[in-house]
C-alpha positions as CSV (number, residue, x, y, z in Angstrom):
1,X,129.1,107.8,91.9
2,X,127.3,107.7,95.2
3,X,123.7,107.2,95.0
4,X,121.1,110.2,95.2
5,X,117.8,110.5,95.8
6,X,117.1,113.1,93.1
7,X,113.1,113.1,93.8
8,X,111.9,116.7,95.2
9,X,108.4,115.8,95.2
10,X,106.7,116.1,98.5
11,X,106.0,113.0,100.6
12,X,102.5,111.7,99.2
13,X,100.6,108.7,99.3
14,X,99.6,106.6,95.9
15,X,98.1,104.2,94.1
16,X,98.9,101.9,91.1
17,X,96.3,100.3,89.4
18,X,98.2,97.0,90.0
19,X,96.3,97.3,93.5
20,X,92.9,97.6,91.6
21,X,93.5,95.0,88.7
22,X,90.0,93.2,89.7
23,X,88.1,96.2,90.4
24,X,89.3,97.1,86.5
25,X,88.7,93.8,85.1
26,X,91.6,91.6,85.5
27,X,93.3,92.5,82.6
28,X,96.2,90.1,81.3
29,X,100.0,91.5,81.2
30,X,101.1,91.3,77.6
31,X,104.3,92.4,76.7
32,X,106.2,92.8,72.7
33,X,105.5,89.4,71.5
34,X,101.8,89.3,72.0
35,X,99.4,90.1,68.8
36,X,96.2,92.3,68.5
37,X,97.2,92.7,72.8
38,X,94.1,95.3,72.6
39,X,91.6,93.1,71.2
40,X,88.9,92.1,73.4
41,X,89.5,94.8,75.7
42,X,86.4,96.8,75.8
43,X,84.6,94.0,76.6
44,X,86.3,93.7,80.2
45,X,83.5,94.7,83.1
46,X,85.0,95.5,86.1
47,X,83.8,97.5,88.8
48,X,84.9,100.5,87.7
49,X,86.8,101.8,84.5
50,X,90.4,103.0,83.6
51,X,88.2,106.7,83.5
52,X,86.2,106.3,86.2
53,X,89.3,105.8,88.2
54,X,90.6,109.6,88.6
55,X,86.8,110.0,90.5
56,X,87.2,107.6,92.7
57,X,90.8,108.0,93.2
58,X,89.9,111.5,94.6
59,X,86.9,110.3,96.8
60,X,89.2,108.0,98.6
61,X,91.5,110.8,99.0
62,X,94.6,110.0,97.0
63,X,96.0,112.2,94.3
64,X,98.8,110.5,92.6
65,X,98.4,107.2,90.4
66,X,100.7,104.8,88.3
67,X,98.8,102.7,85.7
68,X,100.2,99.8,84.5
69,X,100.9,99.7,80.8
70,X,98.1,96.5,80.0
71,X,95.4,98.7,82.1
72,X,94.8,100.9,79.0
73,X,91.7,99.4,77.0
74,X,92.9,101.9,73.5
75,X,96.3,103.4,72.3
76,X,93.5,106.0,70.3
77,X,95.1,109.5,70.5
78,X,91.9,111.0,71.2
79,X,91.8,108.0,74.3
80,X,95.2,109.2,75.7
81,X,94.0,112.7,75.6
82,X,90.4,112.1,77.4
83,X,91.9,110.4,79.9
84,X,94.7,113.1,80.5
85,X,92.2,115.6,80.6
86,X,90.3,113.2,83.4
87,X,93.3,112.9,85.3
88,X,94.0,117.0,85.3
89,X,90.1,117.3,85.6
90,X,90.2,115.6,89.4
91,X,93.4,117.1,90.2
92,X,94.8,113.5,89.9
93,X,98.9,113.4,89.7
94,X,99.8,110.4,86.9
95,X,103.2,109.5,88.1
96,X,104.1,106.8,86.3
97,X,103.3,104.5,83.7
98,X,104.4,101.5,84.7
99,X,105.6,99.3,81.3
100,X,105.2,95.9,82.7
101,X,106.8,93.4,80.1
102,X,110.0,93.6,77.7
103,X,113.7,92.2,77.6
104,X,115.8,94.6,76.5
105,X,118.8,92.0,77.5
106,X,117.4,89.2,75.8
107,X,120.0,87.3,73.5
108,X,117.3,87.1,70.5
109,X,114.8,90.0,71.1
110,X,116.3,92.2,73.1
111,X,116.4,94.6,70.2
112,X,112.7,94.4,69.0
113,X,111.7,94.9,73.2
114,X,113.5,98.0,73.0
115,X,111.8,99.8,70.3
116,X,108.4,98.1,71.8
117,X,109.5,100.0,75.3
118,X,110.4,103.2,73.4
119,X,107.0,103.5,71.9
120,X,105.4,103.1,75.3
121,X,107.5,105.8,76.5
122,X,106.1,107.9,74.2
123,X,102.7,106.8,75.4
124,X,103.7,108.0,78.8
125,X,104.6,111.4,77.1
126,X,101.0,111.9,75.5
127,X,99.4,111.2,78.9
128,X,102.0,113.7,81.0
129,X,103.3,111.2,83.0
130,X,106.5,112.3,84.8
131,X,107.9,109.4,85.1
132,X,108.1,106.0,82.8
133,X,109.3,103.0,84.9
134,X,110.6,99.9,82.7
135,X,112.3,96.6,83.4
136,X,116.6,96.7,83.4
137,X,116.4,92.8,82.1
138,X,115.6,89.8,83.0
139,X,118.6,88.0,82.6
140,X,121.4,86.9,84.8
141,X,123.8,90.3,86.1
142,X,126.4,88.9,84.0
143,X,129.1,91.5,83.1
144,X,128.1,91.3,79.2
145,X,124.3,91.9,80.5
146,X,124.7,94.7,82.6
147,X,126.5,96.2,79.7
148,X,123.6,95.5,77.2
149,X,121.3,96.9,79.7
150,X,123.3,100.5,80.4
151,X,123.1,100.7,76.5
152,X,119.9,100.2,75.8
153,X,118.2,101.9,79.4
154,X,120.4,105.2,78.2
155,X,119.1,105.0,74.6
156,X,115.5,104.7,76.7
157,X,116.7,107.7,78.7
158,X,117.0,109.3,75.5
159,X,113.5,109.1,74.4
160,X,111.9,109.4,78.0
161,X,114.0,112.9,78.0
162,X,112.5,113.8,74.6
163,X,109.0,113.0,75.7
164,X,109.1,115.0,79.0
165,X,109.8,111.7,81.2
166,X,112.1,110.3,83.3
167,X,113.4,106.7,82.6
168,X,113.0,104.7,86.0
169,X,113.3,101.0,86.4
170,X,113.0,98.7,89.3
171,X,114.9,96.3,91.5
172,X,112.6,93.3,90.0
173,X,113.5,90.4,88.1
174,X,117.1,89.0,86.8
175,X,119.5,91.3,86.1
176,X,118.7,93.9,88.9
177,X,118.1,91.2,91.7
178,X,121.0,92.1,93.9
179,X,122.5,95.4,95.4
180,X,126.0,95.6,93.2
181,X,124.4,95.2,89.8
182,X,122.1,97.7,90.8
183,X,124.9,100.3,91.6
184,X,126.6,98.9,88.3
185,X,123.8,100.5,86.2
186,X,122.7,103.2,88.0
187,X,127.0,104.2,88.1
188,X,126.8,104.0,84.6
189,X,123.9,105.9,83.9
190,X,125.1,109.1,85.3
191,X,121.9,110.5,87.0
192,X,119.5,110.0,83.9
193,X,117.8,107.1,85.6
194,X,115.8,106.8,88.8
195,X,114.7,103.7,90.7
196,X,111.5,102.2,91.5
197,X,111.9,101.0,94.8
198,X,109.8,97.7,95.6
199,X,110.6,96.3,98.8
200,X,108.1,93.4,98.5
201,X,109.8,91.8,95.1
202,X,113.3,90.7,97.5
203,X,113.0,88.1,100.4
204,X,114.9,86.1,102.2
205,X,117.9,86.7,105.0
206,X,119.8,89.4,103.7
207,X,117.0,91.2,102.2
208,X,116.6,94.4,104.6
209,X,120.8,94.3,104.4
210,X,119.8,94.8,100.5
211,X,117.1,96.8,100.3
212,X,119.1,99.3,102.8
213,X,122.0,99.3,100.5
214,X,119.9,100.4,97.6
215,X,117.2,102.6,99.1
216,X,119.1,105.9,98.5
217,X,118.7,105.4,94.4
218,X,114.4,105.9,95.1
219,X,112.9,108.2,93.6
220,X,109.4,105.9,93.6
221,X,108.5,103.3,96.4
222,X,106.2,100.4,95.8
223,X,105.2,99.9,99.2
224,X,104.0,96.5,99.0
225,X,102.5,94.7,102.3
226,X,102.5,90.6,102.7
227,X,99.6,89.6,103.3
228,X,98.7,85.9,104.4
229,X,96.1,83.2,103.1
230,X,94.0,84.1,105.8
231,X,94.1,87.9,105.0
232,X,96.9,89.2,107.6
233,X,99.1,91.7,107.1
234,X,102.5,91.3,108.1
235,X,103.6,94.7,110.3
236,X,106.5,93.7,111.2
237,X,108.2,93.0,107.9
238,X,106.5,96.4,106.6
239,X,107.1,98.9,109.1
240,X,110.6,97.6,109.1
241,X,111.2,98.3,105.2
242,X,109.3,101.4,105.4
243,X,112.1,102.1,108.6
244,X,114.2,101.7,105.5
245,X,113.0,104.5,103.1
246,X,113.0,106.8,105.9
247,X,116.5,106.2,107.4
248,X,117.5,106.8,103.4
249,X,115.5,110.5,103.3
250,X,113.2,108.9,100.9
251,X,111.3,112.0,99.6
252,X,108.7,110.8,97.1
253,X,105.6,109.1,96.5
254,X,104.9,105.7,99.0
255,X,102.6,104.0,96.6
256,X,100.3,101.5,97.4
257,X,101.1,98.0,96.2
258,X,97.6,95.5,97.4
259,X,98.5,92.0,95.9
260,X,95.9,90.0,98.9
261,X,94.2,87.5,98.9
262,X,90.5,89.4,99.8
263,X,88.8,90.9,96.7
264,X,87.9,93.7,98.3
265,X,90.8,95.8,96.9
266,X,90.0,99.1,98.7
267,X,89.8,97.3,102.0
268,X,93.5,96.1,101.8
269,X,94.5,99.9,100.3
270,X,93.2,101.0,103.2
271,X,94.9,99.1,105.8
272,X,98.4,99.9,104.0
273,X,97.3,103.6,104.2
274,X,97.0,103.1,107.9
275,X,100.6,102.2,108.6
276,X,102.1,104.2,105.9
277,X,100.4,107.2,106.6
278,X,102.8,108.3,109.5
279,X,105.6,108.2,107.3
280,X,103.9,110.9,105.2
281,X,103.3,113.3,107.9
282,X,106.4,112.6,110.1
């Protein structure tokens, strides 16, 4: 099967709130195994909260957002619904929700991280996400892995489709770390799954050679800038990966991924926005 980019969204610029985890609170990523996860969590004080986001989302003058799955303080029905009504209430596009944590190719728990997954997919349903992007595995691209992996992502795809979603996943961790096991999965999945396409999770010598040979999956980009100790962002490297989703006819959202090293979160959003910004209006 050759790879499509099946998004036919508009260009747009976003945020996750990866990029605003201390302006939320720095809350801690906790995935299947973790107990009472929600405890605790209304007595984080960040800047601003998970509701006060939408608002100030708009006032810096983006309208698409991917939360990560750890960023919501209550699974409360009547939660999920206020904050969907925020969202639609500031015009505010939820793209994604981002489920952070899982194995469904674990040899031991693989089985219990797939029905932890599933009911975060249905999560994503309640708050109208389109999309739901989860992790392939984070074991070795074995043959034997892969195969878990197209099994369990398609019975994923399943209840994604069910709950108004589409499955995504990323090239990030294990299993998913090189081109061919990539097109392995995504062959296999027969169009029901779309990629999350994170050009600051691969390094080294071959990785614009790699992240060229998957950009045409994307349907999503995680347009993650390096930045240095002292606070410099590398140009170079991220003009020539966003060269990348363009040369590919990348047609979604460019969300911004700030992971710095100065706290001032909306500072470093804002210098991505810079550079990226052509790209939208080209």
């Amino acid at each position: 099967m050759t790879p499509t980019n099946k998004s036919t969204s508009p260009l747009r610029l976003s945020v996750s709130t990866w990029s605003l985890h201390r302006a939320l609170g720095d809350y801690s990523v906790y995935g299947p195994d973790a107990e009472n996860p929600l405890t605790g969590a209304a007595d984080k004080r960040g800047e601003i909260t998970l509701l006060e986001l939408p608002a100030r989302l708009a006032t810096f003058g983006i309208s698409t957002l991917e939360i990560c799955h750890f960023h919501l303080p209550s699974l409360d029905s009547g939660y999920l619904q206020e904050l969907r009504a925020t969202l639609e209430h500031e015009k505010i596009e939820l793209f994604s929700l981002l489920i952070d944590s899982g194995d469904i190719t674990h040899p031991e728990h693989g089985e219990r991280d797939q029905s932890w997954i599933n009911s975060w997919i249905q999560v994503a349903g309640q708050l109208g996400a389109k999309r739901s992007r989860v992790i392939a595995g984070k074991s070795a691209p074995t043959a034997e892995n892969l195969q878990t992996s197209v099994r369990r992502l398609r019975d994923l795809a399943e209840t994604a489709e069910a709950n108004g979603v589409r499955l995504m996943t990323e090239n990030w961790f294990g299993l998913l770390s090189q081109p061919d096991a990539i097109h392995t999965v995504f062959e296999q999945l027969n169009g029901r799954l779309g990629l999350c396409f994170d050009f600051g999770n691969w390094s080294g010598p071959t990785k614009y050679e790699a992240l060229t040979a998957i950009a045409p999956y994307a349907e999503s980009c995680h347009t993650k800038a390096h930045f240095s100790e002292n606070d410099e962002l590398d140009k170079e490297d991220y003009v020539r990966c966003l060269d990348i989703t363009r040369e590919a006819g990348f047609s979604g959202p460019y969300t911004l991924i700030y992971d710095g090293p100065n706290p001032d979160e909306w500072n470093g959003l804002s210098r991505e926005r810079q550079i990226v910004t052509p790209y939208i209006h080209a």
